[in-house]
N, C-alpha and C positions, 0 to 999 in steps of 0.2 A: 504494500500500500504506500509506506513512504519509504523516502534512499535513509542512507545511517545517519544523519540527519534530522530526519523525523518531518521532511518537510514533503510538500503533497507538487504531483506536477498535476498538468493540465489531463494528461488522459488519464489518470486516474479520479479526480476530482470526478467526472465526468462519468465516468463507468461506474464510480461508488453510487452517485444519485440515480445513476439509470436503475439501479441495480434497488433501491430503496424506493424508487418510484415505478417498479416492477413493468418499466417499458425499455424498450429498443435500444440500445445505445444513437442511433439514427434519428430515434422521435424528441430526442431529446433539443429544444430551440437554447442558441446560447446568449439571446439578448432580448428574453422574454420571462418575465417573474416565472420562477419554480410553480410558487403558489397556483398559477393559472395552469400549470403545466401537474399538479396532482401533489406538491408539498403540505405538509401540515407540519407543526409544533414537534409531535412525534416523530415521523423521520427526519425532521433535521435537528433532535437531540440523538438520535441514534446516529446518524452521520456525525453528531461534534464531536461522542461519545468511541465511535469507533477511526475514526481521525486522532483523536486525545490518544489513546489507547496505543495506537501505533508513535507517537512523540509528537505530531505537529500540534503547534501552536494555535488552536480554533478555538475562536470564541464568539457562543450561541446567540448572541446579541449582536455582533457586527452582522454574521451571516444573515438573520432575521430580518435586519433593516432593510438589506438588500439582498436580496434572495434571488437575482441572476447569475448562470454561471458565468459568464463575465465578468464579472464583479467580484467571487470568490475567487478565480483563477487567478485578477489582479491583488486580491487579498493575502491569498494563502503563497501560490507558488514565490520561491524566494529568488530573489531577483539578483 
C-alpha cells in the first residue's frame, strides 16, 4: 500500500477507494466529489484507518473537506 516511507502514490490512492467504493478502478472520476461518486463517513475512516495502519500521514478531516481524488493525491502523495 505505501513504499518504506509510509507515504501513498497516486495509483494506489486510487485503487484503495475503488476498492472501498466497490467499483471499477475505470469508474472511478478524478475531479468529481467521492461523495457523489458512493463515499460516506464510513469508508473514508476505513480508508484513513487503513492508510494510518500502513505509516502514511492521513488525516480524516483534510480528506473530508475535500473529498476529490485530486485533491488527496495532491494531499497525500509526497512530493
Amino acid at each position: 500500500m505505501t513504499d518504506n516511507n509510509g507515504t501513498l502514490d497516486r495509483a494506489q490512492i486510487f485503487a484503495d477507494t475503488a476498492r472501498v467504493l466497490d467499483v471499477e478502478l475505470d469508474e472511478l472520476v478524478a475531479d468529481v466529489s467521492l461523495v457523489d461518486q458512493g463515499l460516506d463517513s464510513v469508508r473514508l475512516m476505513a480508508l484513513v484507518e487503513e492508510w494510518r495502519s500502513a505509516g502514511a500521514d492521513v488525516d480524516f478531516v483534510t480528506l473530508a473537506s475535500t473529498p476529490v481524488l485530486d485533491n488527496w493525491v495532491d494531499e497525500l502523495v509526497a512530493k
